[in-house]
C-alpha positions as CSV (number, residue, x, y, z in Angstrom):
1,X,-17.3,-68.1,-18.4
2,X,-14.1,-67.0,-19.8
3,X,-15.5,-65.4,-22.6
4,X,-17.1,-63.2,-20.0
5,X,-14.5,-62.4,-18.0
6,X,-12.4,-61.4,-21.0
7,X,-14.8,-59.1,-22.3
8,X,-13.4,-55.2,-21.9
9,X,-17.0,-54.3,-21.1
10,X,-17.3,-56.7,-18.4
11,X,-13.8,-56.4,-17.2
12,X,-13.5,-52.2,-17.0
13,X,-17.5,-51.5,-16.3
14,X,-19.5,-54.2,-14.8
15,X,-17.3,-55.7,-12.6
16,X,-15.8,-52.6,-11.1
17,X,-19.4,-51.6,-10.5
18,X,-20.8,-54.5,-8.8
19,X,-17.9,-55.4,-6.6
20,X,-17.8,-51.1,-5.7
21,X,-21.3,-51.7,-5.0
22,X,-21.6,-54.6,-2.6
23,X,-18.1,-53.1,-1.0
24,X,-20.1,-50.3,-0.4
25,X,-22.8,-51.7,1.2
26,X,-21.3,-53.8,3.6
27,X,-19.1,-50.8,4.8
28,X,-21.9,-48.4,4.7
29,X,-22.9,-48.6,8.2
30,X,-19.5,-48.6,10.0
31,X,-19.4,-45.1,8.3
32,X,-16.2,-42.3,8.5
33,X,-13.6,-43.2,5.9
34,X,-14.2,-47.4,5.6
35,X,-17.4,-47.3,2.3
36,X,-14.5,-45.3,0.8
37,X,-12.5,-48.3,0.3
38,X,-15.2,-49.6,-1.7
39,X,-14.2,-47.8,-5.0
40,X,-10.7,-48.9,-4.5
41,X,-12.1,-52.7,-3.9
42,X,-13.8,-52.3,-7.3
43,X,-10.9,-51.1,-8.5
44,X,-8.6,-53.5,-7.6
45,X,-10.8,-56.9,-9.1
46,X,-10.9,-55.0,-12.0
47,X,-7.0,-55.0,-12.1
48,X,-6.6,-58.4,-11.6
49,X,-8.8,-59.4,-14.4
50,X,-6.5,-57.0,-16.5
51,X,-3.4,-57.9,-15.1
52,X,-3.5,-61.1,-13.0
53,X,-1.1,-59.1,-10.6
54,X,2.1,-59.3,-12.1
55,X,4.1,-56.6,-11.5
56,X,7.1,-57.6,-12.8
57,X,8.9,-56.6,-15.1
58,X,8.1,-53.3,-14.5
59,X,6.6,-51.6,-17.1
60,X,5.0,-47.7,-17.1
61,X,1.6,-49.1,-16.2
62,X,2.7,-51.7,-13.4
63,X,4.7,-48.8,-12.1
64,X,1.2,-46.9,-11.6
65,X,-0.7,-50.0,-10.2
66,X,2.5,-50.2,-7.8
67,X,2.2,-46.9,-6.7
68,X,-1.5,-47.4,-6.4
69,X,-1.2,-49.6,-4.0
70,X,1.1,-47.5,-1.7
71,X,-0.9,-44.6,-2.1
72,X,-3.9,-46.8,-0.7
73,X,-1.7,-47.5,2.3
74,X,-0.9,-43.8,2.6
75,X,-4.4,-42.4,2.3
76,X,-5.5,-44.9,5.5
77,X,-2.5,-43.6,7.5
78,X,-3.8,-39.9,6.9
79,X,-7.6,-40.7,7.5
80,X,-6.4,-42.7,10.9
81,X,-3.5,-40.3,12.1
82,X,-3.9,-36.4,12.7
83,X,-1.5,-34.9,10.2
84,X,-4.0,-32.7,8.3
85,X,-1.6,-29.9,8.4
86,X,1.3,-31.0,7.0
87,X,-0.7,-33.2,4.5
88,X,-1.0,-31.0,1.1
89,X,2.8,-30.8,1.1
90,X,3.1,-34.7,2.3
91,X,1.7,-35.5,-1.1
92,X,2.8,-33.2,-3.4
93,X,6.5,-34.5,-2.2
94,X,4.8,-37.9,-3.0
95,X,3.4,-37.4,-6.0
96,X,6.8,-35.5,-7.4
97,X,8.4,-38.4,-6.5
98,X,5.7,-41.1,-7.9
99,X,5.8,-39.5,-11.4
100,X,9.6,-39.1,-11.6
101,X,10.1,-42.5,-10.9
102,X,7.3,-43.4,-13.7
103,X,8.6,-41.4,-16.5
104,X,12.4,-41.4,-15.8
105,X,12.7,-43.6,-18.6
106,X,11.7,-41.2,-21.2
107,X,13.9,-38.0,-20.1
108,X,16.6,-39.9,-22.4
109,X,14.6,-39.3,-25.2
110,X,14.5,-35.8,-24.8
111,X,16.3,-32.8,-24.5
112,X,16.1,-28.7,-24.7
113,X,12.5,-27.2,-23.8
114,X,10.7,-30.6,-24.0
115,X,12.6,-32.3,-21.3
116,X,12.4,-29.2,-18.8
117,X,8.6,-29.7,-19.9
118,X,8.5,-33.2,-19.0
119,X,10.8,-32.5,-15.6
120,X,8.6,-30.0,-14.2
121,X,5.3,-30.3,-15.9
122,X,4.3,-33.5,-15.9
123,X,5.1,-33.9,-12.0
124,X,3.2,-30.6,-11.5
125,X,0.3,-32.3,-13.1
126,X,0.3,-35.0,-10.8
127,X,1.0,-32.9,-8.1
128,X,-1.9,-30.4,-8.5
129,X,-4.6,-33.7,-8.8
130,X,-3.9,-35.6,-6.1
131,X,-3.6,-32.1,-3.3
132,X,-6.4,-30.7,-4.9
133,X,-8.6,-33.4,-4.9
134,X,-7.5,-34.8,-1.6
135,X,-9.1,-31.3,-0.2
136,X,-12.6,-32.5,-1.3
137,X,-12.2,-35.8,1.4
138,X,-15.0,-34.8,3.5
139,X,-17.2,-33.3,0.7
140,X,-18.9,-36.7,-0.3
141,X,-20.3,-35.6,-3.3
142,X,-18.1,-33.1,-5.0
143,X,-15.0,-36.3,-3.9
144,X,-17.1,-38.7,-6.1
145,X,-18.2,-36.5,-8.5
146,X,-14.6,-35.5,-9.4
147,X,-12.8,-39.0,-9.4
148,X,-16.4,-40.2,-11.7
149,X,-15.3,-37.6,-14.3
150,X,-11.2,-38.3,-13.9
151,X,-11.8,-41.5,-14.8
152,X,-14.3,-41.1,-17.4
153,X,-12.3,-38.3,-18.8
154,X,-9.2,-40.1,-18.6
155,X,-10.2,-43.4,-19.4
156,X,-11.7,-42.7,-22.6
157,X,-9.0,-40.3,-23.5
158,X,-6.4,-42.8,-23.1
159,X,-8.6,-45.3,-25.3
160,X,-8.6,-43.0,-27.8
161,X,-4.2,-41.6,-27.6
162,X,-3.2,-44.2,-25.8
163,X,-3.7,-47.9,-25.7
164,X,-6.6,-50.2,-24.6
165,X,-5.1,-51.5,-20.9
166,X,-4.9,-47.5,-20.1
167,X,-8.6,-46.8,-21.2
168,X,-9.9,-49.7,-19.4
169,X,-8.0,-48.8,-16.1
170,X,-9.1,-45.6,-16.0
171,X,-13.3,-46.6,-16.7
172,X,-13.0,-49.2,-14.4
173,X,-12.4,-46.2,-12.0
174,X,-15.3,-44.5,-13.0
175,X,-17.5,-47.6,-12.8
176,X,-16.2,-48.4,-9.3
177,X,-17.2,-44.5,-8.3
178,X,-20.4,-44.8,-10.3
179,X,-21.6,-47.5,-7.8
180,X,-21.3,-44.8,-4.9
181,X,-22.9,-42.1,-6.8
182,X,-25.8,-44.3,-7.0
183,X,-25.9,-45.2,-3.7
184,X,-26.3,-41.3,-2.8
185,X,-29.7,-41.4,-4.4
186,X,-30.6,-43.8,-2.1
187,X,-29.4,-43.1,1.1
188,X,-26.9,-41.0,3.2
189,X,-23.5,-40.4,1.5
190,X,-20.7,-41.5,3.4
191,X,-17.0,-39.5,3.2
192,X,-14.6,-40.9,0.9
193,X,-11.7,-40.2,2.6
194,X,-8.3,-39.7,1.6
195,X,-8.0,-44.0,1.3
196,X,-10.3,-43.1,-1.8
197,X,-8.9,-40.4,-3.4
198,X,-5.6,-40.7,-2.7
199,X,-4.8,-43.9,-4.7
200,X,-7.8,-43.8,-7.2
201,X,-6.8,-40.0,-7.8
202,X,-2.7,-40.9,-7.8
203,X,-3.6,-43.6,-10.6
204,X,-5.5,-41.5,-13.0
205,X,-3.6,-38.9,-13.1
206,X,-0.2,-40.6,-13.9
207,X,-2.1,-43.1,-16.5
208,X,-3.2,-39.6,-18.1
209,X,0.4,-38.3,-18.2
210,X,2.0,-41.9,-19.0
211,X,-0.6,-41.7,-22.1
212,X,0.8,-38.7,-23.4
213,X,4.4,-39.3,-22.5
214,X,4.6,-42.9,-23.6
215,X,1.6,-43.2,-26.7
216,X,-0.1,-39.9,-28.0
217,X,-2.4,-38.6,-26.3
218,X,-2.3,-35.0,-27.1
219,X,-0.3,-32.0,-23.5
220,X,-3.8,-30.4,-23.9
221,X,-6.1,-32.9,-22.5
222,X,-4.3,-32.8,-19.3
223,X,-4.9,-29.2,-19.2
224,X,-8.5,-29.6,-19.5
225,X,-8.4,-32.7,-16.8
226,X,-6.8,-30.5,-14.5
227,X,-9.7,-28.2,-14.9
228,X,-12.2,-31.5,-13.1
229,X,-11.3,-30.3,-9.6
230,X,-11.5,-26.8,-10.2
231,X,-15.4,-27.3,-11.4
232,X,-15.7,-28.8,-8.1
233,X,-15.8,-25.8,-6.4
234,X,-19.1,-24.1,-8.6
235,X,-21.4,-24.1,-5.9
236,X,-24.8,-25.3,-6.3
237,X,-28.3,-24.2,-4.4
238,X,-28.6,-26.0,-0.8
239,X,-32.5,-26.2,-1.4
240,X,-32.1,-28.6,-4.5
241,X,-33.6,-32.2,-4.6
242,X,-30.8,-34.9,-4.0
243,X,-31.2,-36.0,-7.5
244,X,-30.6,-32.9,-9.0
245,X,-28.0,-32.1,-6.7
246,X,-26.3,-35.2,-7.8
247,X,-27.2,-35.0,-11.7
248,X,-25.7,-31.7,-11.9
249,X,-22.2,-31.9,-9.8
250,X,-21.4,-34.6,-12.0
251,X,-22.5,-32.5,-15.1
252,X,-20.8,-29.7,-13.8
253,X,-17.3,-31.3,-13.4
254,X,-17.5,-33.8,-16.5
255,X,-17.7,-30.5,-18.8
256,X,-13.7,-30.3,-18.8
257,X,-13.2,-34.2,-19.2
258,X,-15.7,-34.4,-22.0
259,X,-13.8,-31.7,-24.2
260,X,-11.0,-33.7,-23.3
261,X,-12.0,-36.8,-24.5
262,X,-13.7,-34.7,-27.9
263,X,-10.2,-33.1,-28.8
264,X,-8.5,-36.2,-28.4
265,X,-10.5,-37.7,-30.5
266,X,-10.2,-35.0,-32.8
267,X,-6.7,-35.2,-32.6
268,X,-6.1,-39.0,-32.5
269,X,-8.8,-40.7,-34.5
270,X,-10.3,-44.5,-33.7
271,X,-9.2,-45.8,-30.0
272,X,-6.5,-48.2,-30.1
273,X,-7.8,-51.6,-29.5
């Protein structure tokens, strides 16, 4: 048994996916924003295989899972309350604040061009994920199709500039999103909700920029990441079979995160583990 729950496959893949799955199916009938909690359920048993919950000392990726957490917390409070209008600049004030706070450590190290680089890009990145995503809440399958290929993309991106705890963070997040892309095919997608996105979108996107602020993965990838959302918005025919409809959204928006993960590979060689 504890070989199993030690292996990276098991811990960032399978579990993620099963536990996202059952989640998912239990919540499915209550409907509105509850299944989406199933992808942060997954989530989070993959987390404590990785990191028994200990938080402390902080460190840049407890930091994230920390902020995670809140960010679940604030999602519910904007699926439950009406403050839809003021929300975009609610969490880009949030998500400014999130990524200072994670990579304050580093401005020491820097000075000139690259620490107005790292001051205002690096929480613009953040910024730009979690408001742009957080539009897609009602739009089941664009929401999951995006946060499947920002974890994928980012997962496998950190893996290969980063280290192995990032990598397997960020595919546990894709598993855990997989499980509701598959139950699509099967049945009536449910919203995900900002208590989805919010978090899962929050944690990706600072794992992306702690991997290139804190190991080496290369400024470009996140360029290309920040491309996932944007590929949400290619519309596709309304007459298409679910399947398709399904297969190719996902297509569609992994096309950014794959050439991410390609250069960095490229750029960083064999992943870190």
């Amino acid at each position: 048994m504890d070989e199993l729950l030690n292996n990276p496959l098991f811990q960032s893949a399978l579990l993620p996916f099963v536990v996202s799955l059952l989640v998912a199916v239990i919540l499915r009938p209550h409907g509105w924003f509850w299944a989406g909690l199933s992808a942060v359920v997954g989530f989070t048993a993959s987390v404590y295989l990785l990191t028994d919950f200990r938080f402390f000392p902080l460190s840049s990726h407890r930091k994230i899972l920390l902020l995670g957490g809140g960010a679940v917390i604030l999602g519910m409070l904007l699926d439950l309350l009406p403050w839809r209008r003021i929300t975009p600049g609610l969490l880009f004030v949030a998500a400014v604040a999130a990524t200072l706070w994670v990579v304050w450590p580093r401005f020491r190290a820097f000075d000139g061009w690259q620490l107005w680089a790292l001051a205002i890009a690096g929480p613009a990145y953040v910024a730009w994920l979690v408001v742009s995503c957080d539009v897609l809440r009602q739009k089941t399958l664009q929401a999951d199709s995006v946060v499947f290929a920002l974890g994928l993309g980012t997962g496998l991106s950190a893996l290969l500039g980063a280290t192995a705890l990032y990598g397997q963070l960020g595919s546990a997040i894709a598993a855990a999103v997989g499980a509701r892309l598959l139950l699509q095919v099967f049945g009536k997608p449910v919203v995900a909700g900002s208590v989805m996105l919010v978090p899962l979108i929050t944690v990706l996107a600072l794992l992306g920029l702690g991997a290139v602020v804190y190991a080496k993965l290369p400024w470009y990838s996140l360029l290309l990441l920040a491309l996932v959302p944007v590929m949400a918005r290619v519309p596709l025919p309304a007459n298409l079979p679910r399947l398709l409809q399904i297969v190719l959204s996902v297509l569609i928006v992994l096309l950014p995160a794959l050439i991410a993960v390609y250069l960095t590979w490229q750029e960083a060689g064999a992943p870190a583990i």
